[in-house]
Backbone as CSV, one residue per row, in Angstrom:
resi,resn,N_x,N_y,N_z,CA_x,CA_y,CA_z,C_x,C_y,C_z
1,UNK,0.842,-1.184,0.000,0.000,0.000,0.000,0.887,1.247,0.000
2,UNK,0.558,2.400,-0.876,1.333,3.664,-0.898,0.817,4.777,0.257
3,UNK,1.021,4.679,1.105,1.044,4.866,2.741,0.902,6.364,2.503
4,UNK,1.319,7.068,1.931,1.733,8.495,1.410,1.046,8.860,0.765
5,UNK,0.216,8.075,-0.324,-0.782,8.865,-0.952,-2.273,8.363,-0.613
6,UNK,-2.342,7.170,-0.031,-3.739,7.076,0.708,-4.062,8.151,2.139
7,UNK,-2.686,8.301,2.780,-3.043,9.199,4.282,-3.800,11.361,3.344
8,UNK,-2.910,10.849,2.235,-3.534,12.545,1.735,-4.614,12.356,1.118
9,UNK,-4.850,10.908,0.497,-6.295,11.018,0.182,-7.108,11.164,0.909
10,UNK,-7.272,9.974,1.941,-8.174,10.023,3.500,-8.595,11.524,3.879
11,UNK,-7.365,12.298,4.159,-7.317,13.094,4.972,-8.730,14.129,3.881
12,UNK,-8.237,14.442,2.598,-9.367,15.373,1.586,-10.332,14.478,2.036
13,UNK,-10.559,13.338,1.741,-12.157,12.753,1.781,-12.991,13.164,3.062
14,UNK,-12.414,12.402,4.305,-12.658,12.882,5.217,-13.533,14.532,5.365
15,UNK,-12.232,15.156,4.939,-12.270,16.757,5.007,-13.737,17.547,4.326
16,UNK,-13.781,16.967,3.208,-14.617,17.565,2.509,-16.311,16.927,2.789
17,UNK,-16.215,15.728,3.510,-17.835,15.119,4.375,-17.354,16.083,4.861
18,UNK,-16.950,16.190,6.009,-17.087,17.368,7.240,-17.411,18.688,6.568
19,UNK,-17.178,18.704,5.180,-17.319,20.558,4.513,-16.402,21.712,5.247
20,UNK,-15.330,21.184,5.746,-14.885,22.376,6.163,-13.280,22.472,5.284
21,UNK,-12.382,24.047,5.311,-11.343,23.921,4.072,-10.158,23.279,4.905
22,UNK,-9.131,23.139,4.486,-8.067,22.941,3.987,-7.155,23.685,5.587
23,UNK,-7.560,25.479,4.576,-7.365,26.040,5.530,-7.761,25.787,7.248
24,UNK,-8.797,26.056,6.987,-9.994,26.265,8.256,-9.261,25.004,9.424
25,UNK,-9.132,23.544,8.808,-8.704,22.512,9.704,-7.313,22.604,10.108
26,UNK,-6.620,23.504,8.957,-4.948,23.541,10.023,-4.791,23.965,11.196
27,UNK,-6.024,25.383,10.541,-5.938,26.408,12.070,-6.617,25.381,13.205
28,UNK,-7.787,24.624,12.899,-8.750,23.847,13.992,-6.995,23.337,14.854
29,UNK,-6.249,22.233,14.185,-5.695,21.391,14.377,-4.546,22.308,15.289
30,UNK,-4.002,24.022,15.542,-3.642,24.584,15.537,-1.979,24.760,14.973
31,UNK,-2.126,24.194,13.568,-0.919,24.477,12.645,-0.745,25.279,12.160
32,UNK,0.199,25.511,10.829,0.250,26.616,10.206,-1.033,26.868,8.960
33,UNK,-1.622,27.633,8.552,-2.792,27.671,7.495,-2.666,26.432,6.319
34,UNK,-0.994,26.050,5.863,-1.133,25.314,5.007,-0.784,23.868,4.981
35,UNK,-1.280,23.480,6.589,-0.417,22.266,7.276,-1.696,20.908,6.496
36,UNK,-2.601,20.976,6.180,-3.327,19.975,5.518,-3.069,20.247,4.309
37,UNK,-3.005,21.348,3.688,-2.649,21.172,2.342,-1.532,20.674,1.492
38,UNK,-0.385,20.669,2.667,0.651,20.266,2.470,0.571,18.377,2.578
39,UNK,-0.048,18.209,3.295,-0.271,16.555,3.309,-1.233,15.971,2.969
40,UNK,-2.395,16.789,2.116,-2.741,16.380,1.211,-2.160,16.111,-0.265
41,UNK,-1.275,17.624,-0.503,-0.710,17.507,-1.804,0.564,16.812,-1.883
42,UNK,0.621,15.857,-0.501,1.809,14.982,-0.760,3.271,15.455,-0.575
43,UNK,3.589,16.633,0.291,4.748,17.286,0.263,5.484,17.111,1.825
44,UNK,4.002,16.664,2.580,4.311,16.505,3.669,3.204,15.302,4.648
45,UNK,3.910,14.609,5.669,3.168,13.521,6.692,3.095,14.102,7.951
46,UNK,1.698,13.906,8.562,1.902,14.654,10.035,2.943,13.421,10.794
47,UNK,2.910,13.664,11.628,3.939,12.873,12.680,2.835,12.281,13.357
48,UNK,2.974,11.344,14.545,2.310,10.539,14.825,1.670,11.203,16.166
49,UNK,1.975,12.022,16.456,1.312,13.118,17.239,-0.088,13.836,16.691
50,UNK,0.375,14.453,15.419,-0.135,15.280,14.440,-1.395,14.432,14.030
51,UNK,-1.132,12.632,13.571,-2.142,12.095,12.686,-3.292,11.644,14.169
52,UNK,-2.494,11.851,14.923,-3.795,11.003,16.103,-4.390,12.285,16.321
53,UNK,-3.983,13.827,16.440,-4.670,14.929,16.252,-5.866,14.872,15.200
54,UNK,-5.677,14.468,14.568,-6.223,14.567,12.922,-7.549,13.392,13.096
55,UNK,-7.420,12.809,13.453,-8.295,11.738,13.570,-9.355,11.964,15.168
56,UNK,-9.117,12.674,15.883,-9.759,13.251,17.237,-10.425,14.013,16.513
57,UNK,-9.551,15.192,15.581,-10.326,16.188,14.554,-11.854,15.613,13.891
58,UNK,-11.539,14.114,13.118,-12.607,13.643,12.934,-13.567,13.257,13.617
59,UNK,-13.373,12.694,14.773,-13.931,11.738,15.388,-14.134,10.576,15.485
60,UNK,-12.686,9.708,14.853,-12.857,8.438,14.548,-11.566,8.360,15.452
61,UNK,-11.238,6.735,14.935,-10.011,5.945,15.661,-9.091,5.930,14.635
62,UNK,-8.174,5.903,14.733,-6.991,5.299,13.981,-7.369,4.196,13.363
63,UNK,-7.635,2.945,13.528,-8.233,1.555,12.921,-9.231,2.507,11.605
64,UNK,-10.187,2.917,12.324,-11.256,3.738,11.625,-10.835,4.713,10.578
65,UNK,-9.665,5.111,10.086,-8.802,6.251,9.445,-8.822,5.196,7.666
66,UNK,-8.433,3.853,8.770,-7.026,2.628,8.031,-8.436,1.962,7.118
67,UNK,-9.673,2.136,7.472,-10.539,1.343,6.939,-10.823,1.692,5.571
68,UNK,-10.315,1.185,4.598,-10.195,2.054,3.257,-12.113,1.643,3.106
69,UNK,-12.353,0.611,3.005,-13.433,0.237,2.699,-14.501,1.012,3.246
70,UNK,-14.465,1.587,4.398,-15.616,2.576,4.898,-15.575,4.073,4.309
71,UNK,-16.254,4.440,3.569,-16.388,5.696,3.083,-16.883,6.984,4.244
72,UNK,-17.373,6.830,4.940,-17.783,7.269,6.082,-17.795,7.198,7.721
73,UNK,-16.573,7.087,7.716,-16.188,6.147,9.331,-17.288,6.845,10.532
74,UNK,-17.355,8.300,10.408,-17.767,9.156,11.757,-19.388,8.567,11.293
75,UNK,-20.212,8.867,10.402,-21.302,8.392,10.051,-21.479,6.953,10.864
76,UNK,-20.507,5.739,10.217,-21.122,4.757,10.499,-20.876,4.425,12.056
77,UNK,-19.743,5.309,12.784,-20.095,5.579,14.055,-21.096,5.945,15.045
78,UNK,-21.525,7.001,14.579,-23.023,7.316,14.844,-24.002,6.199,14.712
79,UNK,-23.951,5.848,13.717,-25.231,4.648,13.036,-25.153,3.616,14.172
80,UNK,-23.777,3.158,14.616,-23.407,1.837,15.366,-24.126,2.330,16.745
81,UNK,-23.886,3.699,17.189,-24.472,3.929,18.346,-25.499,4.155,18.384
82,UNK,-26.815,4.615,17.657,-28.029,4.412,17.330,-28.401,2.893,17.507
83,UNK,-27.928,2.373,16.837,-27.994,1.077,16.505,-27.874,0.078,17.885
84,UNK,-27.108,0.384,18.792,-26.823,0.215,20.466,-27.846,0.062,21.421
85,UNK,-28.369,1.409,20.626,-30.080,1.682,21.553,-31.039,1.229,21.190
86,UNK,-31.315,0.187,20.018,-32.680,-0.565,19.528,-32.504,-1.479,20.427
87,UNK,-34.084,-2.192,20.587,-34.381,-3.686,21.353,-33.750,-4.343,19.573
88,UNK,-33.612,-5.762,19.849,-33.595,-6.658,18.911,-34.569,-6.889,17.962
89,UNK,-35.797,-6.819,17.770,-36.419,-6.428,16.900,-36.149,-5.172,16.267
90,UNK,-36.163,-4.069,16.802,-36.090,-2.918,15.615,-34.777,-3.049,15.155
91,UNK,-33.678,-4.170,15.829,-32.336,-4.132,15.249,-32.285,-5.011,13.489
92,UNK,-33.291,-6.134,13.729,-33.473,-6.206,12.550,-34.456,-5.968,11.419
93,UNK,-35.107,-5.242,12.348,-36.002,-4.261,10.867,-35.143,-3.317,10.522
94,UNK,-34.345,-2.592,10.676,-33.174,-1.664,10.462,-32.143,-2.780,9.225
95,UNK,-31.483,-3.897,9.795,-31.002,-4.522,8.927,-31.908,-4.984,7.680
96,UNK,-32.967,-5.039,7.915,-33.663,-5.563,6.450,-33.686,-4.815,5.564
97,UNK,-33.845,-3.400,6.248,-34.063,-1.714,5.377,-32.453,-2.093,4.378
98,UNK,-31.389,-2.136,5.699,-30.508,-1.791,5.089,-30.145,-2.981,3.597
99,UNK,-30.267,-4.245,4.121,-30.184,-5.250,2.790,-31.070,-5.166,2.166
100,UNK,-32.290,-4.456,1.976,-33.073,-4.045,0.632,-32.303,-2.837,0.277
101,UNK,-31.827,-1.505,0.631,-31.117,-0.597,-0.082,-29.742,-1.532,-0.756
102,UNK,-28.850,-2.190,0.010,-27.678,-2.609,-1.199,-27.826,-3.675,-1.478
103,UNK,-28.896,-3.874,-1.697,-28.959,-5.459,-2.783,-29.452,-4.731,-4.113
């Protein structure tokens, strides 16, 4: 896996569900204005300080960052904890919804 260009992809995808810029999250993260843009456009890696910042930023886990397959980690976070609070019946009327939408 190219470690370097999936962490700058993540990081835009991520970025742009949340709708907020580039800019806007360096300052959140309190870096310099062009500290995501720089590791998005591949010029630069946060440090391992920086990426567990980045991921608090989101609201996910690290595991949760790595999950290429989830398009929406903080979403399906939410969903899981919704999902926490059904009795067992509405847990699988919820799953049926969901295997009639992706089938």
């Amino acid at each position: 896996m190219d470690y370097l260009s999936f962490v700058s992809k993540r990081i835009s995808q991520l970025r742009v569900q949340k709708g907020i810029s580039a800019r806007d999250m360096s300052l959140s993260l309190g870096q310099s204005e062009s500290y995501i843009n720089k590791i998005e456009n591949r010029h630069a890696m946060p440090s391992m300080a920086g990426f567990f910042y980045i991921c608090e930023f989101f609201g996910i886990t690290p595991e949760e960052f790595f999950k290429s397959e989830v398009d929406a980690p903080q979403k399906t976070r939410e969903l899981m904890h919704e999902i926490d609070r059904l009795s067992p019946s509405q847990t699988e009327h919820i799953l049926s919804i969901i295997k009639d939408i992706t089938e």
